[in-house]
TIFIMAR-442631 format. One record per residue (C-alpha): x, y negated, z negated. Coordinates in steps of 0.25 Angstrom, whole numbers, always signed. Layout:
// TIFIMAR-442631
X; Y; Z;
...
END
This chain:
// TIFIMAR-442631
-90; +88; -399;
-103; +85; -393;
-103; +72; -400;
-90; +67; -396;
-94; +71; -381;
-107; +62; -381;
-99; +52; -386;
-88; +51; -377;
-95; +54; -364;
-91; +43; -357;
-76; +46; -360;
-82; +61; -352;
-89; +54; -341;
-76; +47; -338;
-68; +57; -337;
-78; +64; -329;
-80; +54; -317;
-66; +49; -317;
-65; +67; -311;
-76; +62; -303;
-68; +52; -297;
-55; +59; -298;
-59; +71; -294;
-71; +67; -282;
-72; +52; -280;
-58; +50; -276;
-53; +61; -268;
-65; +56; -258;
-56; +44; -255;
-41; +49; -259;
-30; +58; -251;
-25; +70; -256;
-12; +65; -260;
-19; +54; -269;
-28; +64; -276;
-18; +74; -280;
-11; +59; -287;
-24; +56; -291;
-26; +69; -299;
-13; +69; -305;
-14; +58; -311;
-28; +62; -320;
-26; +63; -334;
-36; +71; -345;
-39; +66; -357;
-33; +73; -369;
-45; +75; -377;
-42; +76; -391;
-55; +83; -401;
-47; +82; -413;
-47; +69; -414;
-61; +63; -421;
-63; +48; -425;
-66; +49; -439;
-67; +35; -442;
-81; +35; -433;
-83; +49; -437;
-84; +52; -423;
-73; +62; -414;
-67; +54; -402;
-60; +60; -390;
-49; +51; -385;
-42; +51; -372;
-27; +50; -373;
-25; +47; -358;
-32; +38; -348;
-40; +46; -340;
-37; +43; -328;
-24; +37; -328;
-22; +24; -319;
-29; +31; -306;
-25; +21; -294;
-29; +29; -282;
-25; +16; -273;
-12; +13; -279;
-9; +27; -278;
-8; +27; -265;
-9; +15; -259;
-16; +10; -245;
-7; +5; -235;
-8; -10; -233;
-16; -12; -219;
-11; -19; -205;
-14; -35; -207;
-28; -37; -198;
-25; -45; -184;
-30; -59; -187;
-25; -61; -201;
-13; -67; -200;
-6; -71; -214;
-16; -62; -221;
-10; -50; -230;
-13; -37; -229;
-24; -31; -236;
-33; -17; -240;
-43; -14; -249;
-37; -15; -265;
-28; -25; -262;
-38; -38; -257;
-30; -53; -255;
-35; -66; -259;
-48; -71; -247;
-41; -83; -240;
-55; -90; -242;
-58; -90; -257;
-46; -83; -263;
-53; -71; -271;
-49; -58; -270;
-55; -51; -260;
-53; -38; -251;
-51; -41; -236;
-57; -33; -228;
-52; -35; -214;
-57; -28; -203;
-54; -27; -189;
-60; -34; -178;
-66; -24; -168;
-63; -30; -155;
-72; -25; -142;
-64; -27; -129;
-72; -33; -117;
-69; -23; -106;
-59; -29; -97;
-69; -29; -82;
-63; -20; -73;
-57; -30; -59;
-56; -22; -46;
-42; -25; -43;
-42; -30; -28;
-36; -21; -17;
-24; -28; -10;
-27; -29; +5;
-20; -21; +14;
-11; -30; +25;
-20; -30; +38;
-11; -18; +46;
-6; -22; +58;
-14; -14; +69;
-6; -3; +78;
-12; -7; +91;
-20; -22; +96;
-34; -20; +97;
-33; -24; +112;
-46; -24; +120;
-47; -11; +126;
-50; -19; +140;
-37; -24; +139;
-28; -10; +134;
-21; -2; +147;
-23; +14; +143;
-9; +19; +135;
-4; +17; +121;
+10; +21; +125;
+20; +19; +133;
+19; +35; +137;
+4; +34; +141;
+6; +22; +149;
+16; +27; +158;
+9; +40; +159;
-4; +33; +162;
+5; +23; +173;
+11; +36; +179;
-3; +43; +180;
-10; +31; +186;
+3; +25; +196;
+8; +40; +200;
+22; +36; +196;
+29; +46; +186;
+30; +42; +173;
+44; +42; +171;
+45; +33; +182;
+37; +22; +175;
+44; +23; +164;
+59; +24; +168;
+56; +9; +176;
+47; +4; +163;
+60; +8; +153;
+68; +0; +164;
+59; -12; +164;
+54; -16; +149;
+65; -8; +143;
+61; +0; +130;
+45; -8; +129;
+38; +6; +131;
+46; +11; +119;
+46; +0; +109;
+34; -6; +111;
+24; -5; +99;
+11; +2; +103;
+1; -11; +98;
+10; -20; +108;
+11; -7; +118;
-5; -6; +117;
-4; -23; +117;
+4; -22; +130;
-5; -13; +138;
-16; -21; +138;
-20; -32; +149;
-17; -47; +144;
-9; -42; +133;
-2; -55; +133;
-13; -63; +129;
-17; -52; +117;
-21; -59; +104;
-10; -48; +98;
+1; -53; +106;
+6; -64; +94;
+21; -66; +98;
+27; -71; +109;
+37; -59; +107;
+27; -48; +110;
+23; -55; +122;
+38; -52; +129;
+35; -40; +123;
+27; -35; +133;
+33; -43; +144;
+25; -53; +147;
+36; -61; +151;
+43; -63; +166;
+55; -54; +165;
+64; -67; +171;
+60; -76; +161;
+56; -72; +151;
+43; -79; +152;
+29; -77; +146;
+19; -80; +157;
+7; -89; +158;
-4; -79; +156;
+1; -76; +142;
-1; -79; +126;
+14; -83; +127;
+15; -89; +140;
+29; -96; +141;
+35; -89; +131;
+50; -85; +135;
+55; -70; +132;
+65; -71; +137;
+70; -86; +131;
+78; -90; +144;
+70; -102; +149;
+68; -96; +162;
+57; -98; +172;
+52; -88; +183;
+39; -88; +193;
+27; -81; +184;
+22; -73; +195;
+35; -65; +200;
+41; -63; +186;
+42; -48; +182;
+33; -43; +169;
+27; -34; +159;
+34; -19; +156;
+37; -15; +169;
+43; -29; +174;
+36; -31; +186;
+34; -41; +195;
+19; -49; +196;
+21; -44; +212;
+21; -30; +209;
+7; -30; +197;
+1; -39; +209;
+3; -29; +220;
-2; -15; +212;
-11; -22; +200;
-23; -17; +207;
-17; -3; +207;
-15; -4; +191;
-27; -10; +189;
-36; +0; +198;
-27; +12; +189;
-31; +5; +175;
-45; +2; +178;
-43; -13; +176;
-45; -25; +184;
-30; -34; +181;
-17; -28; +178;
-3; -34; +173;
+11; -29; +174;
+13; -35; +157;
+1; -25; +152;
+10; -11; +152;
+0; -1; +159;
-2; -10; +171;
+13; -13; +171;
+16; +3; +172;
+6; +5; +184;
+9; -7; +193;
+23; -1; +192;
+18; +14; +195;
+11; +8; +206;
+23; -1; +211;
+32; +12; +208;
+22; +20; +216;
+23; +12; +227;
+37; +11; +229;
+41; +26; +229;
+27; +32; +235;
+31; +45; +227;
+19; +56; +232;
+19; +63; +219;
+17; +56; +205;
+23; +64; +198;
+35; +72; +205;
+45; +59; +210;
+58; +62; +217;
+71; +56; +210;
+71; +47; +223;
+56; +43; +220;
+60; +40; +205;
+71; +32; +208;
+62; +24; +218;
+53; +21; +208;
+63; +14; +200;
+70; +7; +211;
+58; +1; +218;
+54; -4; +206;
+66; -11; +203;
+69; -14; +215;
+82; -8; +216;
+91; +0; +209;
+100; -9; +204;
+105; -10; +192;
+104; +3; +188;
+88; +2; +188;
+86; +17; +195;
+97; +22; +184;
+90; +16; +174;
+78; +22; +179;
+81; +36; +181;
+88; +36; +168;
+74; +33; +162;
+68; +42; +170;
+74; +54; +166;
+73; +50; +151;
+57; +49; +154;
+59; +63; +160;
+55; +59; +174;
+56; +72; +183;
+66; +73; +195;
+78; +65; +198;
+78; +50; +197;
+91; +47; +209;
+94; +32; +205;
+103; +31; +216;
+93; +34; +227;
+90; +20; +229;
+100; +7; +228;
+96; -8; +234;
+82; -1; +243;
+73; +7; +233;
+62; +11; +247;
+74; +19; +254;
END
């Protein structure tokens, strides 16, 4: 037995490293599910001792079976056939068992085709640019201060008038509401603010011919802008008529260049200022108050009679006429002026 070993060892050793391989070598690169078909597929030798060869007077053990019988891990289980590279257009798949003829020298050869790293340049960061905001139109003219009469409103205007002329502030403002209609109401406070200062009509803000009649610097018969303005000639009225400059009636309170002539240096010693004008709408409230004052001679400022009130209106006018002193005392009991207004005191002479 020793002697039939020693001669056969290699047939020993190859059964002995194909368990090697079997058994340790390829369960390092195989699945599971290949190993369990790998094993299954091992077949033993059916080693037969009886049998001796007699003719070299040796015995012989012969293997009936292959040992391993046609192991193909790779066919067994097959590697899927990997994406075609970017860049190789027309070029067949390959993988590693399975090489194709080399396009430059036509011998067989495995291609191994790897894939370009591609390092991105890091796009620069732009700061978008911020869109620029509309230049907001301003809420009041930076007027010079030298040139702006004190009030904001229409409310602190009159109160300042009534205070400085001791002429009750209904009174002002029934005639005012009589005279330049709903102006103290409507008026925007940047042209209100634009219209209380002196040489308004001059104003770099005043751009249109339009806000110019606005403010009434126009003679009340014509419609006329005067000479001493940015739009002088100008016709607001679009008639085509003519009138004397100096007489015409102007400004909010409509009145007569013989009337701001007569108490200018009253309004003017009241405001602190060296020139008035009846278009600037302070001076024109108190070159009324002061006319106003004059005709009635009131003693109180404040506590008028309804004869007193209905005076005011009707020296100021002229008349009653044409339902001016109704009008009036409608207006001033709407502005809550105190005690009765008598509209009917007075008809043709307003001093009886």
């Amino acid at each position: 037995m020793k002697e039939y070993i020693t001669k056969n060892y290699k047939t020993y050793l190859s059964i002995i490293l194909s368990l090697i391989i079997v058994l340790f070598v390829i369960p390092i690169f195989a699945t599971p599910g290949r190993l369990t078909n790998l094993i299954s597929k091992i077949r033993f030798p059916n080693l037969n001792f009886d049998q001796f060869d007699q003719t070299k007077g040796q015995s012989r053990l012969t293997p009936t079976t292959n040992v391993i019988n046609s192991v193909n891990f790779y066919q067994t289980s097959p590697i899927p056939t990997p994406l075609r590279p970017t860049g190789y257009a027309g070029q067949a798949p390959t993988n590693r068992l399975n090489p194709i003829l080399s396009p430059t020298n036509g011998t067989d050869v495995i291609n191994h085709v790897s894939t370009p790293t591609i390092t991105k340049t890091p796009t620069k960061y732009i700061k978008p640019t911020k869109i620029p905001k509309p230049t907001k139109t301003p809420d009041v003219f930076p007027i010079d201060p030298s040139l702006v009469r004190p009030g904001k409103t229409s409310n602190e205007v009159f109160k300042i008038a009534s205070q400085k002329t001791c002429v009750p502030e209904a009174v002002l403002k029934s005639i005012a509401y009589i005279e330049s209609g709903e102006f103290f109401s409507v008026v925007s406070p940047k042209y209100f603010l634009l219209y209380n200062s002196y040489n308004w009509w001059n104003s770099p803000y005043l751009t249109e011919e339009k806000r110019a009649c606005g403010g009434y610097d126009f003679a009340n018969a014509t419609g006329i802008i005067p000479s001493d303005s940015k739009f002088a000639g100008y016709n607001c009225h679009s008639d085509g008529s003519t009138s004397s400059e100096y007489n015409t009636i102007m400004g909010p309170m409509q009145m007569t260049i013989a009337i701001q002539n007569k108490f200018a240096k009253n309004a003017a010693s009241a405001l602190g200022v060296k020139q008035v004008d009846r278009r600037v709408i302070l001076d024109a409230l108190l070159l009324a108050g002061f006319n106003i004052k004059y005709n009635v001679r009131a003693s109180s400022c404040v506590s008028w009679s309804g004869r007193e009130v209905a005076k005011a209106a009707c020296s100021y006018y002229g008349s009653c006429n044409n339902g001016y002193c109704t009008t009036f005392c409608n207006n001033y009991r709407k502005f809550g002026g105190k005690g009765g207004c008598d509209a009917g005191a007075f008809t043709t002479n307003c001093w009886n």
